[in-house]
Each structure stands twice: as structure tokens, then as C-alpha cells.
The first five atom37 places (N, CA, C, CB, O) and aatype in JSON, in Angstrom:
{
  "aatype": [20, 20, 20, 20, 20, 20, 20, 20, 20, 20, 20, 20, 20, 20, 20, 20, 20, 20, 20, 20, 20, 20, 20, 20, 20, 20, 20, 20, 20, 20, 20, 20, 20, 20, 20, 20, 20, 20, 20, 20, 20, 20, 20, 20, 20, 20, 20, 20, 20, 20, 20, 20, 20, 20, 20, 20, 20, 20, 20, 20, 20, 20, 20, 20, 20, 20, 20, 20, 20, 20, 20, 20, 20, 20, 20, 20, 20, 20, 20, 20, 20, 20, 20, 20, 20, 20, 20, 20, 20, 20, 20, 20, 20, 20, 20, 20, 20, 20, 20, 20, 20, 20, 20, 20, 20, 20, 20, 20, 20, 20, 20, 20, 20],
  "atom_mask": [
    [1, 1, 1, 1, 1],
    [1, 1, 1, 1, 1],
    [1, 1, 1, 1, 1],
    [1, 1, 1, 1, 1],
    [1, 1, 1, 1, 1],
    [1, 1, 1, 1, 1],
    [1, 1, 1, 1, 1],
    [1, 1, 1, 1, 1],
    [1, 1, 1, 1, 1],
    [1, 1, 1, 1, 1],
    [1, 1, 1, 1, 1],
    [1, 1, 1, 1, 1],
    [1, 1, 1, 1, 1],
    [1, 1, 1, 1, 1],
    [1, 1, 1, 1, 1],
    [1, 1, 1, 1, 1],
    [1, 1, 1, 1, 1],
    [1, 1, 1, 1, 1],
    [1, 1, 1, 1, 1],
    [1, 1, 1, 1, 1],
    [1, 1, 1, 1, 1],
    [1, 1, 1, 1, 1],
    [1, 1, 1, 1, 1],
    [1, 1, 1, 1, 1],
    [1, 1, 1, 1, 1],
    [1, 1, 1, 1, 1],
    [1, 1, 1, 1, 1],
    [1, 1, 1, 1, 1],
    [1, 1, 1, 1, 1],
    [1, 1, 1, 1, 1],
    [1, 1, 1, 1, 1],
    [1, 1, 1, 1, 1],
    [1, 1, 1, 1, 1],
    [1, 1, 1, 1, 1],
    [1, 1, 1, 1, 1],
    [1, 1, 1, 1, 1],
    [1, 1, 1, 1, 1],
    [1, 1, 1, 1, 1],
    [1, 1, 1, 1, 1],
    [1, 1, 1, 1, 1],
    [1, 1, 1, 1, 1],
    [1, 1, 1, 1, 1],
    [1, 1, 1, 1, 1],
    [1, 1, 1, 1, 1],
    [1, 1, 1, 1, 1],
    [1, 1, 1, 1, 1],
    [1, 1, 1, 1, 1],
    [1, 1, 1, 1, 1],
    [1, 1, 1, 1, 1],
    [1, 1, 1, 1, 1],
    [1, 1, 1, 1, 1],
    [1, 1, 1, 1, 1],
    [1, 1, 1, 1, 1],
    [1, 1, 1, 1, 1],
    [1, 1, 1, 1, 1],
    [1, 1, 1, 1, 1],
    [1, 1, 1, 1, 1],
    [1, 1, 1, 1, 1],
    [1, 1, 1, 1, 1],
    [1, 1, 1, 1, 1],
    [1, 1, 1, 1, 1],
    [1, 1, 1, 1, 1],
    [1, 1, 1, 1, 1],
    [1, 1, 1, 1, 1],
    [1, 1, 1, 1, 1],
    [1, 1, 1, 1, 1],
    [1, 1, 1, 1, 1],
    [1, 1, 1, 1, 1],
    [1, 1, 1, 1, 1],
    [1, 1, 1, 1, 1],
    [1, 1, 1, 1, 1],
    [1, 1, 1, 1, 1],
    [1, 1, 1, 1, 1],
    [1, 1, 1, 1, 1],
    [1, 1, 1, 1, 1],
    [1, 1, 1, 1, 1],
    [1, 1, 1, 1, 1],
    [1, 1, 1, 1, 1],
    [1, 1, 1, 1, 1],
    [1, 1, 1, 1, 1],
    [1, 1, 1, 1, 1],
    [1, 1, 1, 1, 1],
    [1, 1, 1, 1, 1],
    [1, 1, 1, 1, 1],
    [1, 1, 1, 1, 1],
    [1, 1, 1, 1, 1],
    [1, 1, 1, 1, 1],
    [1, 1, 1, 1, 1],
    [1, 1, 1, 1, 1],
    [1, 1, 1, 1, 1],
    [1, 1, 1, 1, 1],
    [1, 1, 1, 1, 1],
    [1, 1, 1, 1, 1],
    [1, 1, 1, 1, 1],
    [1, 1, 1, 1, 1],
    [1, 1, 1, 1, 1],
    [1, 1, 1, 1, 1],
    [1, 1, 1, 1, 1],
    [1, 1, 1, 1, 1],
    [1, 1, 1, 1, 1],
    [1, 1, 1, 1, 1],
    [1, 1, 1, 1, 1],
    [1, 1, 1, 1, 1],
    [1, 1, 1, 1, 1],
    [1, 1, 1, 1, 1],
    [1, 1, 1, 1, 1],
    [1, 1, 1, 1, 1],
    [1, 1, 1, 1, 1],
    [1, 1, 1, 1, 1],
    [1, 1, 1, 1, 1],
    [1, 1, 1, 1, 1],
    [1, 1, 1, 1, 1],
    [1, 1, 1, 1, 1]
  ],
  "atom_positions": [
    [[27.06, 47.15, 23.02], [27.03, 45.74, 22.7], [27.73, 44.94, 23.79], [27.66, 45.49, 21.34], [27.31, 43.87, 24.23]],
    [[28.95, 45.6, 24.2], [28.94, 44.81, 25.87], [28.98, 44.78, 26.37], [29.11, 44.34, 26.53], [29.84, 44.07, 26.9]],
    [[27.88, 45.67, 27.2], [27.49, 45.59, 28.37], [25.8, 44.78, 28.42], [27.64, 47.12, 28.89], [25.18, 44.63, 29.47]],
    [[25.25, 44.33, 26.97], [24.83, 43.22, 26.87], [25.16, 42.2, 26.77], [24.41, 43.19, 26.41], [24.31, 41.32, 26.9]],
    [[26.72, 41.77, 26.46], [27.0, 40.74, 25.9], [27.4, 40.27, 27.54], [28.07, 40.81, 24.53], [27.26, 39.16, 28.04]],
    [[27.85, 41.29, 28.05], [28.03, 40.97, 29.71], [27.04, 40.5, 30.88], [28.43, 42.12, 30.26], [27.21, 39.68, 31.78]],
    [[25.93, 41.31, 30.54], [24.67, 40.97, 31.32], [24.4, 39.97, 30.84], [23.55, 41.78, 31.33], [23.39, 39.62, 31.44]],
    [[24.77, 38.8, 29.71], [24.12, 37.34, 29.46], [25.28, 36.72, 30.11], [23.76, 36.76, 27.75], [25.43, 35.66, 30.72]],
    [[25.81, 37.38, 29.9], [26.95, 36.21, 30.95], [26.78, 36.02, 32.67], [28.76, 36.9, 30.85], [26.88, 35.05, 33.43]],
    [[26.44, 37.53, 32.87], [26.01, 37.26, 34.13], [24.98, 36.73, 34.24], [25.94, 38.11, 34.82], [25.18, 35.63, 34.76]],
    [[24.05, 36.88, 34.05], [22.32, 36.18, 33.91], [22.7, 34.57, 33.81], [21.22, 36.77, 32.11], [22.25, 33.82, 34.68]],
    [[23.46, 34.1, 32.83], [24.2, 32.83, 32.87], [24.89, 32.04, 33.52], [24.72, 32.8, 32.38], [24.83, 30.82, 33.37]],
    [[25.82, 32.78, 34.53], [26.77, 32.72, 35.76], [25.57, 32.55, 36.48], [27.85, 34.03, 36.2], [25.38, 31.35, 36.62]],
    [[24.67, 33.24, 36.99], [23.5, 33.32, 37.96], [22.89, 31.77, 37.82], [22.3, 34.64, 37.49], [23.16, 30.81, 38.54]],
    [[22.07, 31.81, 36.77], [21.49, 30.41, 36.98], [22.31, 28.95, 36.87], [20.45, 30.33, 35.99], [21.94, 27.87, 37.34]],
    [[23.42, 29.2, 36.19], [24.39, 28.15, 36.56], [24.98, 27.85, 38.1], [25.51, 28.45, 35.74], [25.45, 26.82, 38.58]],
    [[24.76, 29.21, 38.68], [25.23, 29.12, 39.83], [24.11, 28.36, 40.92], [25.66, 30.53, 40.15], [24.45, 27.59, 41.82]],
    [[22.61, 28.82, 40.59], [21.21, 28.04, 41.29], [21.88, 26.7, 41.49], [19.59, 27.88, 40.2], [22.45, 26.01, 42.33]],
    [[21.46, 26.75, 40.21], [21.16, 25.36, 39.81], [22.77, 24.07, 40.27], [20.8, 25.57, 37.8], [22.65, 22.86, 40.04]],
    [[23.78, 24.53, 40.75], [24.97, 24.58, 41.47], [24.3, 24.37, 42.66], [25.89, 25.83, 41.37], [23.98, 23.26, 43.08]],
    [[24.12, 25.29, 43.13], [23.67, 25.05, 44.47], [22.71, 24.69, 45.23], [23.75, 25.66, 44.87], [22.76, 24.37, 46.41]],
    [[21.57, 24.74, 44.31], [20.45, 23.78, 44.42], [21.07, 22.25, 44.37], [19.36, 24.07, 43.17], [20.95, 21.64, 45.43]],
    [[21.52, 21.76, 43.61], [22.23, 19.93, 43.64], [23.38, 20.04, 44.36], [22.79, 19.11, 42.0], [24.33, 19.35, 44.0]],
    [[23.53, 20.97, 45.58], [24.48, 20.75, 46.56], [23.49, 20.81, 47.95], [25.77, 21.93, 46.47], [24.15, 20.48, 48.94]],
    [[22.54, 21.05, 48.17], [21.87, 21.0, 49.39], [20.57, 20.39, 49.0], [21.75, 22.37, 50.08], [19.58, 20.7, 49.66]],
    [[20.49, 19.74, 48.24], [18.78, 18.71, 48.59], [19.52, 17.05, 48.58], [17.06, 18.9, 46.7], [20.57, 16.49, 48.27]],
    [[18.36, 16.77, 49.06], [18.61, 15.56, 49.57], [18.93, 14.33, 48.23], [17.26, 15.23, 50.53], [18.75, 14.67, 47.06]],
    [[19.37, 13.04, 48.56], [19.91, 12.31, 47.12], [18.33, 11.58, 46.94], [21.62, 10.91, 47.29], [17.32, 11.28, 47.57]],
    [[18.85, 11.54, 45.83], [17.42, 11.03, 45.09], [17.22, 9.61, 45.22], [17.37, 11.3, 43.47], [18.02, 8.67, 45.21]],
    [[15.28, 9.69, 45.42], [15.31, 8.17, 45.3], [14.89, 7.84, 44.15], [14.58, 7.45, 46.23], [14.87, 8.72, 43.29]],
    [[14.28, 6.01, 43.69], [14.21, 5.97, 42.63], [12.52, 6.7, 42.11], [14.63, 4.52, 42.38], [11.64, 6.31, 42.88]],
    [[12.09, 7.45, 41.21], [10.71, 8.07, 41.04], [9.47, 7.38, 40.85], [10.73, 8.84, 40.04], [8.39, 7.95, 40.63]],
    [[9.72, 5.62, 40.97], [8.68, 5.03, 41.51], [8.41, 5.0, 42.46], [8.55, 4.24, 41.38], [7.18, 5.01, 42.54]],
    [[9.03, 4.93, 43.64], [8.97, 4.92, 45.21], [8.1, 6.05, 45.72], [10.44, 5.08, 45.87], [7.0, 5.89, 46.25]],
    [[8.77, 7.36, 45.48], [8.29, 8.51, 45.65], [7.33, 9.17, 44.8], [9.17, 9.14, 45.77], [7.56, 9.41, 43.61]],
    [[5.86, 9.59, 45.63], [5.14, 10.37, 44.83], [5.49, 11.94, 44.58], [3.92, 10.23, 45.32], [6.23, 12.69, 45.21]],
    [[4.61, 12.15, 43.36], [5.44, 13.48, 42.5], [5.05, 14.69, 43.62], [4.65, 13.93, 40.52], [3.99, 15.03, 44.14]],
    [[6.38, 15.12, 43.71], [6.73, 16.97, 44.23], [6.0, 16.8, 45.54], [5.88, 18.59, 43.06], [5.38, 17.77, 45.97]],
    [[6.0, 15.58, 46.27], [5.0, 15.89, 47.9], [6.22, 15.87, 48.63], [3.62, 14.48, 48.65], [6.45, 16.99, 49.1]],
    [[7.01, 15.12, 48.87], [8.48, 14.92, 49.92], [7.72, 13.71, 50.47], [9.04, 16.38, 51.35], [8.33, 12.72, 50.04]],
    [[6.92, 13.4, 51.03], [6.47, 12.41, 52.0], [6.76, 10.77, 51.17], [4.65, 12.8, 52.4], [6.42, 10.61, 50.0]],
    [[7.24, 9.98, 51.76], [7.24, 8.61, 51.3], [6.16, 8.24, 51.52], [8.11, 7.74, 51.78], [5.63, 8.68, 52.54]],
    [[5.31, 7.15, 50.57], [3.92, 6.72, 51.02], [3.7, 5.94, 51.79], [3.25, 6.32, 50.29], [4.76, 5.35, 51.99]],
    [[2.86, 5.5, 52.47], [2.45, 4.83, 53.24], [1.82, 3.58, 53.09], [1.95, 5.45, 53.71], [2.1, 2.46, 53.5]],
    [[0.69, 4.15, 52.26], [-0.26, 2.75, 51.23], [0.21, 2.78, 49.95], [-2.12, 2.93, 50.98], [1.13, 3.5, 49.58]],
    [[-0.36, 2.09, 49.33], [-0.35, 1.86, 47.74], [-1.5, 2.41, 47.35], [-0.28, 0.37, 47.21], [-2.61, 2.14, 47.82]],
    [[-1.12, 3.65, 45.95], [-1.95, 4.65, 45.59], [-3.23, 4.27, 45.01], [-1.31, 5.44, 44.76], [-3.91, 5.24, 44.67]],
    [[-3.63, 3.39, 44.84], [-4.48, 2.6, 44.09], [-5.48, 1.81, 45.49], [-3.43, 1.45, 42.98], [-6.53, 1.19, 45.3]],
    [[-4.72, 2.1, 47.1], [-5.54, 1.59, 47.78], [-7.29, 1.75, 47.84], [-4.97, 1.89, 48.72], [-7.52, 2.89, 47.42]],
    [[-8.14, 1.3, 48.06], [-9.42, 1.09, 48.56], [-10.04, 2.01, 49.37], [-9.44, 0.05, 49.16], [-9.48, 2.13, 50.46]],
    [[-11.41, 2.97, 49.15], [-11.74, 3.52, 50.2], [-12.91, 2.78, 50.54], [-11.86, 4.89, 50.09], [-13.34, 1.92, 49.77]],
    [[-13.53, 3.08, 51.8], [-14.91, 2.59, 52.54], [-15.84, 3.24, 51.5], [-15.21, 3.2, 54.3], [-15.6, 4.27, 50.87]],
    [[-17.03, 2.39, 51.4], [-17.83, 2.49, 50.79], [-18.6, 3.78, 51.22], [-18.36, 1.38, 50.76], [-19.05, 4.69, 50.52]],
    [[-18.6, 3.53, 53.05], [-19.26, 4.83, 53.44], [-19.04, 6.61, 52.88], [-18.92, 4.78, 54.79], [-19.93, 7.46, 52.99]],
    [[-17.56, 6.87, 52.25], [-17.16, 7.91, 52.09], [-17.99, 8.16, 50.75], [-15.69, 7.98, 52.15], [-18.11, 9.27, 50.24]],
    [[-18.47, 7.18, 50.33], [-19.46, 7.45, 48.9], [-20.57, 8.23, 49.21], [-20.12, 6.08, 48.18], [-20.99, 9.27, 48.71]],
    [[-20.94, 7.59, 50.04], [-22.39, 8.13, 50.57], [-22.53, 9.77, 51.41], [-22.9, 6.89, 51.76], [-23.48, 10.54, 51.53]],
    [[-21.42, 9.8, 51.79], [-20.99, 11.25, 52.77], [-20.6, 12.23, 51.51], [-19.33, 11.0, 54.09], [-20.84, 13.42, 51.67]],
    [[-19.92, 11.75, 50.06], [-20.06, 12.55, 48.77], [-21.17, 13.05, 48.97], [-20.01, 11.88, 47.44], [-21.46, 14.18, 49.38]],
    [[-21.85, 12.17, 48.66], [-23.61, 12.47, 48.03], [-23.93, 13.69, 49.01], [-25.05, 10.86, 48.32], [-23.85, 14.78, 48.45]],
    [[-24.36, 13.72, 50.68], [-24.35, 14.47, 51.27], [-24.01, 15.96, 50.97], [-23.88, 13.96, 51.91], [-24.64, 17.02, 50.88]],
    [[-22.67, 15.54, 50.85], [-21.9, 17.04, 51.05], [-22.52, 17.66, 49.46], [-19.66, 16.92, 51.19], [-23.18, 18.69, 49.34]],
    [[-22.16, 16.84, 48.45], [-23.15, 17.98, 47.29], [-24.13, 17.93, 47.19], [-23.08, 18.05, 46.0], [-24.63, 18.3, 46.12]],
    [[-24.87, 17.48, 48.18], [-26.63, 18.24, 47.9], [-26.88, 19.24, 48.8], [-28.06, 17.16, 48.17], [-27.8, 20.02, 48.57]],
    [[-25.92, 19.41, 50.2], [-25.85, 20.54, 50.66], [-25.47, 21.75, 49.83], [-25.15, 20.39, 51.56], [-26.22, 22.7, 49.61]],
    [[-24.04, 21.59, 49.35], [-23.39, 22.05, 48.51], [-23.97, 22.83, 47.43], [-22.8, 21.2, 48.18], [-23.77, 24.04, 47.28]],
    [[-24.79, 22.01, 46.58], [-25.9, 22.55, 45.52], [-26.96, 23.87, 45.67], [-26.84, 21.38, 45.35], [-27.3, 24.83, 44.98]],
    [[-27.33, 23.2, 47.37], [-28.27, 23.87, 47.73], [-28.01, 25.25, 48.18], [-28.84, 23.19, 48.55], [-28.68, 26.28, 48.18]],
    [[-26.85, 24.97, 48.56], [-26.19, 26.65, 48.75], [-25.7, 27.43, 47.32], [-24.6, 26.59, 49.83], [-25.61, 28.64, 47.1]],
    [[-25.49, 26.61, 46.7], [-25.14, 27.62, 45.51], [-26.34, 27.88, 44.85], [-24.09, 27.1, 44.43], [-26.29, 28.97, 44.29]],
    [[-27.23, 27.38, 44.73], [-28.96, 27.46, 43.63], [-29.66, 28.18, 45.01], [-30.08, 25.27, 42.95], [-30.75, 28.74, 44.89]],
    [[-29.13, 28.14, 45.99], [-30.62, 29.19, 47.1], [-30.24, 30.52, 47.19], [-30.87, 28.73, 49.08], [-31.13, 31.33, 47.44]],
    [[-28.38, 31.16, 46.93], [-28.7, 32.81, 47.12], [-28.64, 33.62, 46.37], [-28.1, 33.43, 47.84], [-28.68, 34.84, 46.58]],
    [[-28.46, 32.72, 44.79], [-29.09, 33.72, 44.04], [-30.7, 33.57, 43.67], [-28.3, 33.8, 42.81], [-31.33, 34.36, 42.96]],
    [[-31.02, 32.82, 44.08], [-33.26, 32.82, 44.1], [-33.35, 33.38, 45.17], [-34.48, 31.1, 44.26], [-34.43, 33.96, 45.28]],
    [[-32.76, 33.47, 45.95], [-33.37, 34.94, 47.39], [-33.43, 36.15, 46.51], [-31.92, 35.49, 49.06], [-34.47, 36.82, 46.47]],
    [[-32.45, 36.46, 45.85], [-31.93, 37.45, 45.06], [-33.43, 37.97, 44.24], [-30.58, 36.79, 44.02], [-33.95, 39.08, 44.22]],
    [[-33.75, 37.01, 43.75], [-34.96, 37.07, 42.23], [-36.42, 36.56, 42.91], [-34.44, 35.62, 40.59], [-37.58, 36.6, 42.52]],
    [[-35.93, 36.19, 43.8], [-37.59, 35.34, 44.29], [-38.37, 36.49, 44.05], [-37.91, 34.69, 46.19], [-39.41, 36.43, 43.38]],
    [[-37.89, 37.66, 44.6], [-39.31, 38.69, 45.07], [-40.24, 39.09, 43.5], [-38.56, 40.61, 45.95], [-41.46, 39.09, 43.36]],
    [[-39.16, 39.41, 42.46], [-39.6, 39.5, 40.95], [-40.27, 38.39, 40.32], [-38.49, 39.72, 40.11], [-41.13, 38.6, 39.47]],
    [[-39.94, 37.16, 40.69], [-40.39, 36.19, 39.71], [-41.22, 35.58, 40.57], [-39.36, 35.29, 39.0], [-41.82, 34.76, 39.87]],
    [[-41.66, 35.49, 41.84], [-42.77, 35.41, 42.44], [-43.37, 34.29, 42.36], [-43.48, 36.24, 42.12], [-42.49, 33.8, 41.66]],
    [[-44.46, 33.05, 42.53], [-44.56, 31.92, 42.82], [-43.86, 30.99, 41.97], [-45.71, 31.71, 42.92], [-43.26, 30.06, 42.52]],
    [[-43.85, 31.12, 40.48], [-42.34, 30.35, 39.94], [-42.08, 29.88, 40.43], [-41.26, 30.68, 39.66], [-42.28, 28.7, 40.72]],
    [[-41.13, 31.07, 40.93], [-39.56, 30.53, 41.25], [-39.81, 29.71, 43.0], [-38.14, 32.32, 41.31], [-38.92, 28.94, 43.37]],
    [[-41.04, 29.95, 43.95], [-40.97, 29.45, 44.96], [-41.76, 27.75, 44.7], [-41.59, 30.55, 45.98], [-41.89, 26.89, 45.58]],
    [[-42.15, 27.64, 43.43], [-42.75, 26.23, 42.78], [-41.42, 25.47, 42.36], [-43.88, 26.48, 41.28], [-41.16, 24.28, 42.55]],
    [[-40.44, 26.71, 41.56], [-39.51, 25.5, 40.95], [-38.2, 25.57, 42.37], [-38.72, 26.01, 38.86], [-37.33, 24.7, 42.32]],
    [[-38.14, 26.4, 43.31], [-37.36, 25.91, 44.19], [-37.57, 24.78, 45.14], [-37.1, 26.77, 44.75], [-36.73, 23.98, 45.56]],
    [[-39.3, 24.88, 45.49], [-39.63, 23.34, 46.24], [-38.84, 22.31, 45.15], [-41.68, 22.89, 46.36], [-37.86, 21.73, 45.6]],
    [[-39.11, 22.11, 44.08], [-38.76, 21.12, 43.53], [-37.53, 20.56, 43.27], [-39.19, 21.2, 42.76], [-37.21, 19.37, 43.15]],
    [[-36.91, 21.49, 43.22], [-35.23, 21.54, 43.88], [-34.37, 21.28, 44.69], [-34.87, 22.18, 44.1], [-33.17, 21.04, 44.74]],
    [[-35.95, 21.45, 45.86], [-35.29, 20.85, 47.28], [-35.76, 19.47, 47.72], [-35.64, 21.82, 48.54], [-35.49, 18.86, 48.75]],
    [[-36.64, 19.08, 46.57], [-37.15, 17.58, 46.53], [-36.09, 16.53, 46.01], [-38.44, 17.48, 45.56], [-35.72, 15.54, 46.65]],
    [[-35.72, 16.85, 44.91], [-34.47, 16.34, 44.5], [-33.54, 16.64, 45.43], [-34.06, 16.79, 43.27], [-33.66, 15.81, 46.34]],
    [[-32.87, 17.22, 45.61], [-31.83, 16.99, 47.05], [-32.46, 16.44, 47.96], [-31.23, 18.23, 47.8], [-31.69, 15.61, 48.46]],
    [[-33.96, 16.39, 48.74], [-33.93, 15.21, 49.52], [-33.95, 14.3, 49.41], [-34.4, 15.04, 50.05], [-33.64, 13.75, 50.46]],
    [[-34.29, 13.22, 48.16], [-34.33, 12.1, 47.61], [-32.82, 11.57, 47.68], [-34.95, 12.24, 46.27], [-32.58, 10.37, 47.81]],
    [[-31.79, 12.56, 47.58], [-30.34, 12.22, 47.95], [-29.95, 12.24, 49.71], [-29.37, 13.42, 47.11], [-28.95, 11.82, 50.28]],
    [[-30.87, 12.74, 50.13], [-30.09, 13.36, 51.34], [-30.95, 12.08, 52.06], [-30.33, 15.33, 51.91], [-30.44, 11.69, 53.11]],
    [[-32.35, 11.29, 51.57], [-32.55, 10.36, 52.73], [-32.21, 9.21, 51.73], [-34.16, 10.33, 53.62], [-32.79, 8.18, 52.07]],
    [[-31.28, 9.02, 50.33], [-30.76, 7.84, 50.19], [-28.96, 7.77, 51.43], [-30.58, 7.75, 48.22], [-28.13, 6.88, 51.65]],
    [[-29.11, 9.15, 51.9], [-27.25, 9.14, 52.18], [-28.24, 8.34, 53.93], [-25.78, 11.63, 52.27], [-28.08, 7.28, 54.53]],
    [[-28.99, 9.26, 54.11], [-29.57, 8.55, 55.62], [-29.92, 7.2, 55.43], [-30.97, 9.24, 56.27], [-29.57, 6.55, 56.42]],
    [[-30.41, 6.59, 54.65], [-30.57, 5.18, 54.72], [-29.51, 4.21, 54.82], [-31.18, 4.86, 53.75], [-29.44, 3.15, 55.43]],
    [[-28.48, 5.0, 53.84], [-26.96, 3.86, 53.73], [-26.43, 3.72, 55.29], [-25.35, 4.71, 52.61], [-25.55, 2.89, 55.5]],
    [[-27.0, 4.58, 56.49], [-26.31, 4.8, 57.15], [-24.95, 6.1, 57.43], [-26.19, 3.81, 57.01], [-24.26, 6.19, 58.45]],
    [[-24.88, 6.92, 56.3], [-23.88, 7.85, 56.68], [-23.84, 8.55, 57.58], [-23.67, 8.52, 56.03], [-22.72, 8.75, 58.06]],
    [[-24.67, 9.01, 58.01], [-25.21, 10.07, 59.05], [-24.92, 9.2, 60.56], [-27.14, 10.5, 58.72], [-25.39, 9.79, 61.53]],
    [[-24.42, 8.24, 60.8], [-23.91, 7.27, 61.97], [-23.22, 7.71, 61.64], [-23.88, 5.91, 62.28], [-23.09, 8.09, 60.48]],
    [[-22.2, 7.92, 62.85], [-20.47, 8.52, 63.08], [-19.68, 7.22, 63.62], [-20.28, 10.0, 64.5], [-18.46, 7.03, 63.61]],
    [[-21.08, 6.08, 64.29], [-19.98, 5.1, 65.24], [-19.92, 3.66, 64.39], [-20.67, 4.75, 67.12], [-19.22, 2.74, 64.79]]
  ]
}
């Protein structure tokens, strides 16, 4: 009984001791509106700032690529079994992603300058 009653004391001593020495080497606190949570970095903008409209359109992009890689390698996989199907309902698949991919070209995304 005590050489348990000892090991809680030490186990106790231990994290009293962290936690000691953790609030002796970090830095003093600021107030937790200023600072965003657990990054260290002070902000720069205000979190609520504004993005370009363009980054909407470069979304769209990236998940119809995106899509298309995840829905094309498992139908490589099955194409050969399920046979014109699946090469009827994959055109159609890739119709819908282009209907996205030349609304992202029209907005202009695909310009870099």
C-alpha cells in the first residue's frame, strides 16, 4: 500500500513539476482576442478578411480534376467486365466535369496574369 501511495505522489510531484516549468519558460500571454488559437503567429489581416473572387473559380477546377481522378481508377479497374456501360456512363461523367472546367475557363481562371 506504499509503495502505491508513493508512486501517486511521485506521479504528482512530476506533473506539478511540468506544469512548474512549463509557466517558467513560455512566453507572457497576450490577451486571446489578439492571438489566433495554438498558431504562435500574430495576425496580419482580420480573419473575416475577403478573398478574390478568382480563387472561386480555381475551386471549381481543382475538384473536377480531383473527381475525375478519384471516379477514373476504379472504372479502369471494372471497365473490362462491365463493358460499354460503363464506357457510356463514364463519357457522361466527363461531360459534367467539362461543363465545369469551361465555366472555370470562361471566368478567366486559367489566366495567371
Amino acid at each position: 500500500m506504499i509503495a502505491v501511495l508513493s508512486l501517486l505522489a511521485l506521479i504528482l510531484a512530476g506533473v506539478v513539476g511540468l506544469y512548474a516549468a512549463s509557466s517558467a519558460v513560455r512566453p507572457a500571454r497576450e490577451s486571446a482576442t489578439v492571438l489566433p488559437y495554438e498558431s504562435g503567429l500574430v495576425p496580419q489581416q482580420h480573419a473575416v478578411s475577403r478573398y478574390h473572387t478568382r480563387w472561386y473559380a480555381v475551386t471549381v477546377l481543382f475538384l473536377a480534376f480531383d473527381m475525375e481522378m478519384i471516379f477514373m481508377y476504379p472504372w479502369a479497374v471494372v471497365v473490362a467486365d462491365m463493358g460499354t456501360t460503363a464506357v457510356v456512363e463514364m463519357f457522361g461523367f466527363l461531360t459534367i466535369l467539362l461543363v465545369g472546367v469551361t465555366y472555370v475557363w470562361r471566368e478567366g481562371a486559367l489566366r495567371w496574369t
